[in-house]
BAMI-455762 format. One line per 4 residues: their letters; for each residue x, y, z of N, C-alpha, C, O. Coordinates in steps of 0.02 Angstrom, whole numbers, m for minus. Layout:
N
a = X:Y:Z:X:Y:Z:X:Y:Z:X:Y:Z; ...
This chain:
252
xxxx = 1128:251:m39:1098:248:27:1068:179:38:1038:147:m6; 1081:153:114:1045:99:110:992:80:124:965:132:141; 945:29:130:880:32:119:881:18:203:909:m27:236; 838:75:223:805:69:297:764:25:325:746:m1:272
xxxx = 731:m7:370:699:m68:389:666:m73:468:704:m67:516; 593:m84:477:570:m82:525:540:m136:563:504:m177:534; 551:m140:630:520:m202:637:426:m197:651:395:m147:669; 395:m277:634:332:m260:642:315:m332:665:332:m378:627
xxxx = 283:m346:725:262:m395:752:298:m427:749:349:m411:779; 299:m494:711:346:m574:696:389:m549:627:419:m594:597; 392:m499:607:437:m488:549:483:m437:586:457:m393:620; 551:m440:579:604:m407:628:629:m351:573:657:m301:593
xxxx = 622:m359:525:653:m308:474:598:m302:405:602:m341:358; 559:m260:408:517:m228:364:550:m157:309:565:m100:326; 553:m181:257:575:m117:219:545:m62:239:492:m72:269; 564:4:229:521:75:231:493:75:188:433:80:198
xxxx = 513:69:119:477:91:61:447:18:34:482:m33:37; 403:18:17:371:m45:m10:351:m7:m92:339:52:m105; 353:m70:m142:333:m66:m206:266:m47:m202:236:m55:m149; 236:m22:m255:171:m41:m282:175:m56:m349:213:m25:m387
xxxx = 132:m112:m370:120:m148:m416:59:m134:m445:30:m183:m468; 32:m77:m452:m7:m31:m485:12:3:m566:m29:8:m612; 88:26:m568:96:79:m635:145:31:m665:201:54:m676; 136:m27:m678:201:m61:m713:227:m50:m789:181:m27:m822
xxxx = 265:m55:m814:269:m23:m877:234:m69:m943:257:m123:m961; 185:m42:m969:130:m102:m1014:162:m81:m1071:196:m30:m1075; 148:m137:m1136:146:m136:m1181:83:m81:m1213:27:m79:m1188; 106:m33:m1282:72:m9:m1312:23:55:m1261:m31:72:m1285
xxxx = 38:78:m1214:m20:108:m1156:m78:71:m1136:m130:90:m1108; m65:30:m1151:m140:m14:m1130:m125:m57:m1061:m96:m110:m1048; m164:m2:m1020:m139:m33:m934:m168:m103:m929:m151:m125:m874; m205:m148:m962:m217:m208:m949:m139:m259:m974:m127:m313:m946
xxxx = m96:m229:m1027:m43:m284:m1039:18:m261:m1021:51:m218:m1051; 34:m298:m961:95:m281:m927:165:m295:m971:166:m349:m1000; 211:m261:m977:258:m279:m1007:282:m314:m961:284:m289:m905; 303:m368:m969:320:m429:m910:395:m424:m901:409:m416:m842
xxxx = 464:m428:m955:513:m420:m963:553:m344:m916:600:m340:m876; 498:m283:m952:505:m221:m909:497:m214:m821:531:m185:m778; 445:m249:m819:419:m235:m745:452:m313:m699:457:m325:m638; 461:m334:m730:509:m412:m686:575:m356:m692:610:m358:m642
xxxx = 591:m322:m730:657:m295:m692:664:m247:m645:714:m243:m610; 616:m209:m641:576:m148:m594:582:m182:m533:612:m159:m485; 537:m270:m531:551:m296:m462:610:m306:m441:627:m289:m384; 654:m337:m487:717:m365:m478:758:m315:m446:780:m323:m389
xxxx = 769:m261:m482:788:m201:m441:775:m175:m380:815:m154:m339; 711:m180:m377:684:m165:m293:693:m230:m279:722:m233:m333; 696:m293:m255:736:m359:m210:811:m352:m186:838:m376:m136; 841:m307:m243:904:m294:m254:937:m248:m203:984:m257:m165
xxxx = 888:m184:m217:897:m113:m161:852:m133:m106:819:m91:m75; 851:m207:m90:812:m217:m3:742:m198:12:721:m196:69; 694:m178:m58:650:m183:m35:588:m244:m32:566:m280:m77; 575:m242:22:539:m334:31:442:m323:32:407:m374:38
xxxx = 418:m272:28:346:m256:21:331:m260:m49:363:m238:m96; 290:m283:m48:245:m274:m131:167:m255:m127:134:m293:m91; 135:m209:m155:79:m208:m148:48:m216:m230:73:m202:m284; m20:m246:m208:m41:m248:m268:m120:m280:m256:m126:m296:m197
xxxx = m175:m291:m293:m252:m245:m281:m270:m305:m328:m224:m330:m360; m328:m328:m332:m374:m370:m354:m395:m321:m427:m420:m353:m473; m387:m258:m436:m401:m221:m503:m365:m193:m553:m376:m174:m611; m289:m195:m491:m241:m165:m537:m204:m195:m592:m182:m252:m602
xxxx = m202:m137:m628:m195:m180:m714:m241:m226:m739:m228:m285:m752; m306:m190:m748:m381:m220:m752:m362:m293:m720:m361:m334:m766; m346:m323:m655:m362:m370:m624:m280:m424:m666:m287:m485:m670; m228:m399:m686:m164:m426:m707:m116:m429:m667:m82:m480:m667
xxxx = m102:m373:m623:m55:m361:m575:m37:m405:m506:10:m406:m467; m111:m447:m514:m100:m494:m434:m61:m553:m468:m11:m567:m435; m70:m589:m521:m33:m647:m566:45:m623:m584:93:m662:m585; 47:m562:m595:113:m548:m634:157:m535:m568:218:m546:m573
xxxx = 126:m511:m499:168:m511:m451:200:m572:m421:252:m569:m387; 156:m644:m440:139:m681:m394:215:m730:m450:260:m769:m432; 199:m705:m512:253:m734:m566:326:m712:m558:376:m749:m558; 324:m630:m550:391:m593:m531:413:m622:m466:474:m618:m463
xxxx = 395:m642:m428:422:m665:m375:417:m725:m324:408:m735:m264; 428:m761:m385:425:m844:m369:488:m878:m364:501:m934:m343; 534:m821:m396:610:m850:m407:632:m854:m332:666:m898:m306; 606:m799:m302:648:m781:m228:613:m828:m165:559:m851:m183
xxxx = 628:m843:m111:624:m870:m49:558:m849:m17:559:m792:6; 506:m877:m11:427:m839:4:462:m795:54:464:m737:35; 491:m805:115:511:m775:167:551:m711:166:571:m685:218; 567:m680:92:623:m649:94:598:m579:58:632:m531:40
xxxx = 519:m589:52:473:m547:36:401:m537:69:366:m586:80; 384:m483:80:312:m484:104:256:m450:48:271:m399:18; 197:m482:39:163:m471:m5:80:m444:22:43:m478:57; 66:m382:m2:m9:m353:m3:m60:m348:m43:m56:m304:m85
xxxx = m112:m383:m41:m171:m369:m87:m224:m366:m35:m224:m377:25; m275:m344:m84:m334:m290:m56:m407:m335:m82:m403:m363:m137; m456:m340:m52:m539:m363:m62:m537:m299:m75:m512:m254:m41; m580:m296:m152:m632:m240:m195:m712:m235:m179:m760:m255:m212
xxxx = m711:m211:m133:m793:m233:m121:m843:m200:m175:m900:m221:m169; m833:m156:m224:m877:m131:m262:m858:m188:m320:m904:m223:m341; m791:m197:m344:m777:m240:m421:m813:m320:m379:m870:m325:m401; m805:m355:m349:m836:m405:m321:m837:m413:m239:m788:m422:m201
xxxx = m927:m407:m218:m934:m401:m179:m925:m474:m139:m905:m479:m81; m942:m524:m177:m931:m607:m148:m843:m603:m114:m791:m616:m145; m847:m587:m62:m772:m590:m24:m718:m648:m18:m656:m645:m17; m776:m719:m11:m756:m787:m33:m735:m799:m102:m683:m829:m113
xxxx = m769:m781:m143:m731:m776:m203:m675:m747:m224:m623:m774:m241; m691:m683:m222:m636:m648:m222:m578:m674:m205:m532:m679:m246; m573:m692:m148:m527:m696:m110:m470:m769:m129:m410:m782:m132; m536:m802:m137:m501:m873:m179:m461:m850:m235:m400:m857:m235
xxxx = m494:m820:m286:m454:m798:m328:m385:m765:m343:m342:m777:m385; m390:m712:m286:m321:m711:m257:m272:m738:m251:m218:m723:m277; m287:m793:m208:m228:m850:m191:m216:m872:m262:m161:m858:m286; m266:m910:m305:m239:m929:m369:m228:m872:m407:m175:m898:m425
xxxx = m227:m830:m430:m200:m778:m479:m119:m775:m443:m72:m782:m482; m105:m764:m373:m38:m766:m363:10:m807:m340:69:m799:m324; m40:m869:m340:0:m946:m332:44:m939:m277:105:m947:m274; m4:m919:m228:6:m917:m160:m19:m951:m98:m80:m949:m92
xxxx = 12:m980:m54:m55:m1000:3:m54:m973:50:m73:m1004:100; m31:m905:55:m51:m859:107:m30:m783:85:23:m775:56; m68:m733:97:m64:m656:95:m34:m623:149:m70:m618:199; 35:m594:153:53:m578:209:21:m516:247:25:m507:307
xxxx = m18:m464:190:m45:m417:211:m122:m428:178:m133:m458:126; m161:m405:210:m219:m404:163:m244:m355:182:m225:m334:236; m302:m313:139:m327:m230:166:m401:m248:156:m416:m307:147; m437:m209:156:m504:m189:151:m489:m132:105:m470:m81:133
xxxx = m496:m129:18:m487:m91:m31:m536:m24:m13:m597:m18:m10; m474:29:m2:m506:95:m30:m577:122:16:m611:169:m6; m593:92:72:m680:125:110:m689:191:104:m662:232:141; m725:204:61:m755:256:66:m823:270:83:m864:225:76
xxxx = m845:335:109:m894:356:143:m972:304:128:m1004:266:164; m980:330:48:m1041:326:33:m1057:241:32:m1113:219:21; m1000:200:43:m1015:131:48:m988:88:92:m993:28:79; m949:113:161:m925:92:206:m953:63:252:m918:25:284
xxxx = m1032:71:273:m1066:32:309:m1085:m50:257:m1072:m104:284; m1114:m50:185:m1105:m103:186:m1059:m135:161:m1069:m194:145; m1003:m107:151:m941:m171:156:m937:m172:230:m927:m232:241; m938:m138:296:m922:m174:340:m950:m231:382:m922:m273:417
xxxx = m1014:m219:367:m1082:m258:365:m1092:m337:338:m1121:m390:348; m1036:m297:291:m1056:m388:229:m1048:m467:260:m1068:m522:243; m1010:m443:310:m988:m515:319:m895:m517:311:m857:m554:341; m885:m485:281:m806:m507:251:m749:m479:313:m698:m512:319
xxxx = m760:m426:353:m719:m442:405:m714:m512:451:m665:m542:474; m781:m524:453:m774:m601:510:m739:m652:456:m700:m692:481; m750:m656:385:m715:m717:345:m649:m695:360:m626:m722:410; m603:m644:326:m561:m633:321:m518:m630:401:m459:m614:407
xxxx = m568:m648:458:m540:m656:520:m506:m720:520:m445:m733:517; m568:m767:525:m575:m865:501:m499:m850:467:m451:m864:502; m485:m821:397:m424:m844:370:m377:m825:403:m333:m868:410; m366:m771:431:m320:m752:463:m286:m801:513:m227:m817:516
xxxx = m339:m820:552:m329:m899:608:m332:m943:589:m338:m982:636; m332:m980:521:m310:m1008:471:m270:m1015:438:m258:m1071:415; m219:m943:420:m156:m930:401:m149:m929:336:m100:m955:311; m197:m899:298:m201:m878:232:m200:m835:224:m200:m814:167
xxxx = m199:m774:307:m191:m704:289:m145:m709:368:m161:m739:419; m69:m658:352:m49:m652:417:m58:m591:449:m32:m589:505; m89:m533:429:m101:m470:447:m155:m450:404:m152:m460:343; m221:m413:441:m269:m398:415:m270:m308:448:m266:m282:503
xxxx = m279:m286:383:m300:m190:374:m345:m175:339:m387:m216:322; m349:m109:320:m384:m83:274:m346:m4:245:m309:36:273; m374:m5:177:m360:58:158:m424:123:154:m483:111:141; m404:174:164:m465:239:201:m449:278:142:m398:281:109
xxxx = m494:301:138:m514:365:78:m584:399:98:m617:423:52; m605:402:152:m667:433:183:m631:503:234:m573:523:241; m708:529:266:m703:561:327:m674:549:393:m694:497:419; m641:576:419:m611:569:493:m659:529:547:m636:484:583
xxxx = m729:552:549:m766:538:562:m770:450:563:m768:411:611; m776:438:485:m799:376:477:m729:355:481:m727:301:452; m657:374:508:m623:316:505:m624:301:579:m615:244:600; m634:344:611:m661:308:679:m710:257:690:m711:215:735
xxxx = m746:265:645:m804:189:634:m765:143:639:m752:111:690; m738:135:568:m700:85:549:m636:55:609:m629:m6:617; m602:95:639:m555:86:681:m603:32:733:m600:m29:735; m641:74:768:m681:36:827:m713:m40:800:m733:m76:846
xxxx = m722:m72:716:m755:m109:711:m707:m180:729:m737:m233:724; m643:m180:745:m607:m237:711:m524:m207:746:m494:m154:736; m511:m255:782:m411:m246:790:m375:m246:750:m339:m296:747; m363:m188:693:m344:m211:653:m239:m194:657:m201:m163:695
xxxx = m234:m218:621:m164:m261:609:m125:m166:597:m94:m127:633; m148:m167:534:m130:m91:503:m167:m60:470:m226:m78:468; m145:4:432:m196:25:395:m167:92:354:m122:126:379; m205:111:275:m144:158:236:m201:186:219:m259:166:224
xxxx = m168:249:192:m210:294:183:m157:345:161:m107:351:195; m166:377:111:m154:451:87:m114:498:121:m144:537:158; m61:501:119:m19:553:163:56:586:153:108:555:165; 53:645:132:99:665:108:84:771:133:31:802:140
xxxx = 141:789:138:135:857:166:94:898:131:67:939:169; 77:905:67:28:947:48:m56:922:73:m96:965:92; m74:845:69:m129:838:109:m131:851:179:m183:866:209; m71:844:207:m61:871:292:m79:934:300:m106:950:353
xxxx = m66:997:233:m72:1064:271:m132:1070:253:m160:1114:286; m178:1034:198:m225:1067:132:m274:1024:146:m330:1044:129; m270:963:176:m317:922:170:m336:883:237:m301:907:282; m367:844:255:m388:815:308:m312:725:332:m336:678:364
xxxx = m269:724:321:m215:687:326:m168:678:378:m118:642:384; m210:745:436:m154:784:493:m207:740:536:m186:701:578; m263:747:526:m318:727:581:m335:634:566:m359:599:612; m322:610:511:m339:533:501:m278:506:505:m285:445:502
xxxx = m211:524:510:m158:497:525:m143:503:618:m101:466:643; m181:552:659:m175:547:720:m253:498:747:m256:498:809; m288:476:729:m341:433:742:m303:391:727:m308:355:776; m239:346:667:m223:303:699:m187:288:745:m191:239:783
xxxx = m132:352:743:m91:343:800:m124:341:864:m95:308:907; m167:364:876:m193:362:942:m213:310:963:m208:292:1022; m254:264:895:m267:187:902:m202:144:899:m215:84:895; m140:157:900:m96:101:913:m94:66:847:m73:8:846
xxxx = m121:104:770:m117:60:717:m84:86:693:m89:147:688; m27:47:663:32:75:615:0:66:526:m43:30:502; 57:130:490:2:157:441:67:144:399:128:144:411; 31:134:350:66:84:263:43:148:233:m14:164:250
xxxx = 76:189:190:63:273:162:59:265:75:106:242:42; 10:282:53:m6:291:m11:11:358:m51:6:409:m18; 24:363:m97:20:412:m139:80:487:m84:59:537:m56; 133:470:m87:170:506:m55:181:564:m91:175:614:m56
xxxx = 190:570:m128:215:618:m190:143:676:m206:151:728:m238; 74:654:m176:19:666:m216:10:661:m264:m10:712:m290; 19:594:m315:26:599:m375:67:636:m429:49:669:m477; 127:621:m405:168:691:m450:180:761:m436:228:793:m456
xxxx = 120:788:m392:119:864:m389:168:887:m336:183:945:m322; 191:831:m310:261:876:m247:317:855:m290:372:870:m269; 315:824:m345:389:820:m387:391:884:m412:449:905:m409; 351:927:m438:334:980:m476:336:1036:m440:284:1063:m457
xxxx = 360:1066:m407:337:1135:m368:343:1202:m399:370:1203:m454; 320:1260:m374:323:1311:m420:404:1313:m408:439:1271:m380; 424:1389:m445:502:1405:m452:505:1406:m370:524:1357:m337; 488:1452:m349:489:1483:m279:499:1444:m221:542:1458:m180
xxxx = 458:1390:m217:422:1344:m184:530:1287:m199:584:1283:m170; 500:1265:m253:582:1207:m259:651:1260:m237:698:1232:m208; 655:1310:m247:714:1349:m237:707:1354:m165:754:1391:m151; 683:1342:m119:710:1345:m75:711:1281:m28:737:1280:27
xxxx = 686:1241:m51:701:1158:m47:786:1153:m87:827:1115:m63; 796:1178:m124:881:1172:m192:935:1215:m142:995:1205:m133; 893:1265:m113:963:1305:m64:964:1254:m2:1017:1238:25; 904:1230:17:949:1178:97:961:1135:78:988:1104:123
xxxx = 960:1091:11:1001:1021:m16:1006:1022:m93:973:984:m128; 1050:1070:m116:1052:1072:m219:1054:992:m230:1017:974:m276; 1089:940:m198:1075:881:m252:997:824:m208:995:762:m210; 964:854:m187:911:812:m164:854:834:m216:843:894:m226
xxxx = 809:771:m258:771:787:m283:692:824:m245:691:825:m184; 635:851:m279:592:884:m250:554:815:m217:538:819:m158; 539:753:m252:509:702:m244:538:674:m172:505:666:m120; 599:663:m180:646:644:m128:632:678:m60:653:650:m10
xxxx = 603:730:m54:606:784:m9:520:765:36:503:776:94; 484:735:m19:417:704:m5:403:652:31:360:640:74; 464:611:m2:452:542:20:513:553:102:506:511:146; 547:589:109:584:575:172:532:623:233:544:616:293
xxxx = 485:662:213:437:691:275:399:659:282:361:699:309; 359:591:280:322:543:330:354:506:368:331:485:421; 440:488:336:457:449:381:475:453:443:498:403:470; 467:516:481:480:538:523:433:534:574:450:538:633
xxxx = 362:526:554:297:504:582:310:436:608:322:388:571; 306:434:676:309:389:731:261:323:703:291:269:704; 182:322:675:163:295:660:169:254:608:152:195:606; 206:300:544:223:278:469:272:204:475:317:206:518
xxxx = 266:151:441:269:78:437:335:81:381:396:80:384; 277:87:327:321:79:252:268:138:218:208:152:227; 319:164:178:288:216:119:300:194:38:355:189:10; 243:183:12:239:138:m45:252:205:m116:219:255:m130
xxxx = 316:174:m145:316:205:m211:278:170:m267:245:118:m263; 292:212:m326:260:163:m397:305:192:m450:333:246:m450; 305:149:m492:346:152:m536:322:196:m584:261:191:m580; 348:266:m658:305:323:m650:342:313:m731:331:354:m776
């Protein structure tokens, strides 16, 4: 199958599925040492099957994953990939720093996506407070960031805060059919649609648990398609959401 593609502002062809650069395959289980050889082919493969998103986090792989992305994909054409990292406001709250660091860990001079890591409830007023939306504006009109979001892990409630504080570009968050029927994902995925913000989708699978279904449950997913996997079946029900951008896998 071939790899599907959406357009988004000044980029005319956006993959659906974007990487994450979160579960790369490490040496020994120790998520701080990336097996570099393993996971440069993980990318290579996804450049290969058309996908042009990468995401990857100022923490992931205790703070390894923004360098090793920035290394995996230096061979290719800056233009022929788009790249996401995230400000940690709890691991470092200095946003200027941070942020510098960034650029050098991935020997980059611009972030095509950048987020606001993870807001959640109990600390969403002061990261929004801090100051780091207006910096991360400055860069933006600067051109060290070409799209500014955030990622949500709070109340419905508070993502309406957040929506109203800032135009933002995009924004991801958690969404996959078992949080749609079970969880609050039906109601924070129509607050963005209603805001006109297109949504970058995390954790499609729920972590594994829609690869897994009971007997009952997969058997009748196996009678309307015997060769479609259960996972497969996960990842093709957001895309159908008007709002949904790209839906980010990880390597497992």
């Amino acid at each position: 199958m071939r790899m599907k593609y959406k357009g988004f502002k000044d980029i005319p062809k956006l993959s659906r599925l974007g990487m994450g650069v979160m579960r790369m395959p490490v040496h020994d289980g120790d998520y701080a040492r990336i097996d570099y050889e393993k996971a440069k082919a993980v990318i290579d493969r996804c450049m290969k099957s058309g996908v042009n998103y990468y995401d990857t986090a100022y923490i992931y792989h205790e703070g390894r994953s923004e360098e090793f992305t920035g290394k995996a994909l230096v061979e290719y054409p800056r233009g022929s990939y788009y790249v996401a990292d995230k400000f940690n406001f709890q691991a470092e709250p200095d946003y200027k720093k941070q942020f510098s660091e960034q650029l050098r860990r991935l020997d980059m001079e611009y972030i095509d996506f950048y987020l606001l890591h993870g807001i959640q409830d109990n600390f969403q007023e002061d990261m929004l407070t801090s100051g780091c939306i207006e910096y991360f504006d400055e860069q933006k009109k600067a051109g060290s960031i070409r799209y500014l979001g955030f990622s949500f892990h709070g109340n419905p409630g508070n993502l309406r805060k957040v929506v109203e504080r800032y135009p933002w570009d995009f924004a991801q968050i958690q969404l996959n059919y078992y949080d749609w029927c079970f969880g609050d994902a039906k109601e924070l995925y129509e607050i963005l649609e209603e805001a006109g913000i297109p949504v970058m989708v995390m954790e499609p699978v729920h972590g594994g648990l829609l690869a897994k279904l009971t007997d009952e449950a997969a058997a009748l997913l196996k009678e309307h398609a015997p060769g479609a996997s259960l996972a497969s079946w996960a990842m093709r029900w957001r895309v159908g959401l008007h709002a949904v951008l790209v839906v980010l896998f990880y390597k497992t």
